[in-house]
Structures are given as structure tokens and as C-alpha cells.
N, C-alpha and C positions, 0 to 999 in steps of 0.2 A: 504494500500500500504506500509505503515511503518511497520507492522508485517511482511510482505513478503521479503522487501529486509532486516531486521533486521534478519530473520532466514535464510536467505540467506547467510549470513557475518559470523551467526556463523557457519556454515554448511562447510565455505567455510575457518575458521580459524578452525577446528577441521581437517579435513581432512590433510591442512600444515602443523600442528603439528605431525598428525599421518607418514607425510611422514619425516619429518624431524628427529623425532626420529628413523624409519628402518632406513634411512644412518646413523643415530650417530651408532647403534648396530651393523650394518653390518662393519663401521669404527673400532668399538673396536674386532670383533672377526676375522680381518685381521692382525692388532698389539697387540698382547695383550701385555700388562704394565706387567712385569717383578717386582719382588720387589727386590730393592735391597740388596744383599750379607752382610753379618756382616764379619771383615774383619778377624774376624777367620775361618770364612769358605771358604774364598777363594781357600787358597790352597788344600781344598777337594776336591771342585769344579774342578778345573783346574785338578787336579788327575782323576776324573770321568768322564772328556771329555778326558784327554790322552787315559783312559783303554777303552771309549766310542768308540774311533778313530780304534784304534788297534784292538778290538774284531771285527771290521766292516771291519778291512785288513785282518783278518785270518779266516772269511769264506769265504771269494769268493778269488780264482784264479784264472786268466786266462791263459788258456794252447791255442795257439793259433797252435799245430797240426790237419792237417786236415780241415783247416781255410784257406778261401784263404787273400791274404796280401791285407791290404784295400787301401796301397798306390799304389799296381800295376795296369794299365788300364786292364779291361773285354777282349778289343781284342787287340790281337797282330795285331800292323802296319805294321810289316814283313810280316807275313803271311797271310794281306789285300793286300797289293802290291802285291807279290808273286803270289796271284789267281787271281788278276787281270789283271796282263802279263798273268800269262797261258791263262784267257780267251778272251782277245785280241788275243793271236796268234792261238786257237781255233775259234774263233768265225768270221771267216777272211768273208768278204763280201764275195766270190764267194763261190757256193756248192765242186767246184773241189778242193779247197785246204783244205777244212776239214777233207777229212781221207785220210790214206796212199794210196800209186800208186794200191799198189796189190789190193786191196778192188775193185778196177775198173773192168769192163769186157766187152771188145772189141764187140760191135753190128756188128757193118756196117764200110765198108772202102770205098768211091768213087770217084771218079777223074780221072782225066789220069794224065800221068807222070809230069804233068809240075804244077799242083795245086791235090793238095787232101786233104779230108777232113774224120773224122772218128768221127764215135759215138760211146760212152761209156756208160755205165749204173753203176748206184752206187747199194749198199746196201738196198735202199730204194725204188728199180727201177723207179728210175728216170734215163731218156737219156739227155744226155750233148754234140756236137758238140763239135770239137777239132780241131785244125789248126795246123800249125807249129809255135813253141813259143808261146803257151798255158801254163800257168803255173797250174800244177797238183800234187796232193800229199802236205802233209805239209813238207814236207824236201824241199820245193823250188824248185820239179821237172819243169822239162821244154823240152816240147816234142820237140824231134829236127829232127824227122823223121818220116813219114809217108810213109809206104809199102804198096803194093797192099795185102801183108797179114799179116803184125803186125804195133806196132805201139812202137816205141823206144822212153825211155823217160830218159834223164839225170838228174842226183842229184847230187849237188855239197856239198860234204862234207870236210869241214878243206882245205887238200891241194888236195885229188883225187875227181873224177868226178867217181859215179856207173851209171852205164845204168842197166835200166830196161827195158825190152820185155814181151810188152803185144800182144801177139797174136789173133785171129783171130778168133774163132772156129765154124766152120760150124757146124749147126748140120741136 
């Protein structure tokens, strides 16, 4: 039992040493010791890092045309605002105010004189019922009349008011 744990000890003091010396080696080839300058070399020295410094300034330059500026941001915040109004006032909850008046095309008109009602079809042929004071068109149309054969729709622009006449068309 003394021969076992006795080669056990040294088994076990040769391995510590083995690890202890990799960190000393791996310690010395991170620092390595420098010998000291004789103090007439000095000024050589100090000379051979000046020339050392400068020969390492005059190969590379940087020419920074064609380079975007690294202190400018990727996107412009104008022009994230800016398409995000436009898509807001594009993207409006109802299908009638997404494209202009003329784009419309008068289906059906029915009622009598005292209430009427009129269908329109879009671009997509899709049909849309229509009242009086319907808002249509993205100009802020707003139909203010309803005929047994068109159908008149106001836009108010700045200071005038355009009417538009969308008609009827049998076929």
C-alpha cells in the first residue's frame, strides 16, 4: 500500500511541475524581457522608431472619396417621416378614398327623389354603395348629389371647390 500511494505522490508532483513550468513559458513568450539600451544607443534607437513611425505614415493613405461618412446615420429621418405621411394618407381605412374620383365607374343608381343610393366599381372590380356625403377620391371628395343618371362629387381644393361628374353608362 506504501509503494502505491508513494508512486502516486510522485506521479502527482511531476505532472505540477510539468504544468507549472507551461505557465512560466507561456508567461515569458507574452513579455518578453527587453535588454537594456547602452546609453549611447539611445539616440539611435529613438531615431529608428521616429523613421519606424513615418515609413508606416507614408504607405497607407486614406482617401475617403466614394466612402460613405461613418459619422452620418444609414437612413434618413426625413425621408422615414416623409413615406410614412404619404403612407398614412394612402393607406386610409376605407377602399373609396384610395384612388382618385375618375378611377370610379358609375354601376347602378336607385331610389326615388327623396333618398338615392348609387354603386360604383373601382379598378379592381370591386362594387362600393354610395350615399350623399360619402367621402370618395383622395382629394377629400365628397359626393353631394345623387341623379337618376350621374352622380356629382365635390373637391375642395385651397380656396375653390371642383365638381366632378361621374355619369351613368348604360350599356
Amino acid at each position: 500500500m506504501k509503494k502505491i500511494a508513494l508512486t502516486f505522490l510522485i506521479a502527482s508532483l511531476y505532472c505540477l511541475l510539468t504544468v507549472m513550468l507551461l505557465f512560466a513559458a507561456d508567461d515569458k513568450s507574452a513579455s518578453p524581457i527587453v535588454p537594456a539600451a547602452a546609453p549611447t544607443q539611445a539616440p539611435e534607437s529613438k531615431g529608428q522608431i521616429a523613421k519606424a513611425v513615418q515609413s508606416s505614415e507614408n504607405t497607407y493613405s486614406y482617401n475617403p472619396l466614394s466612402k460613405p461618412d461613418p459619422f452620418r446615420p444609414f437612413i434618413d429621418e426625413e425621408l422615414v417621416t416623409q413615406k410614412k405621411e404619404e403612407k398614412k394618407d394612402l393607406s386610409s381605412i376605407f377602399p373609396l378614398q384610395r384612388a382618385e374620383v375618375d378611377k370610379f365607374r358609375v354601376v347602378g343608381i336607385s331610389g326615388d327623389d327623396q333618398r338615392r343610393i348609387a354603386v360604383v366599381e373601382d379598378a379592381t372590380k370591386k362594387f362600393y354603395p354610395i350615399f350623399i356625403g360619402t367621402h370618395i377620391g383622395i382629394h377629400n371628395g365628397k359626393v353631394t348629389e345623387i341623379l337618376p343618371d350621374r352622380v356629382i362629387v365635390a373637391e375642395h381644393e385651397k380656396d375653390k371647390v371642383k365638381r366632378i361628374i361621374l355619369k351613368l353608362r348604360k350599356n
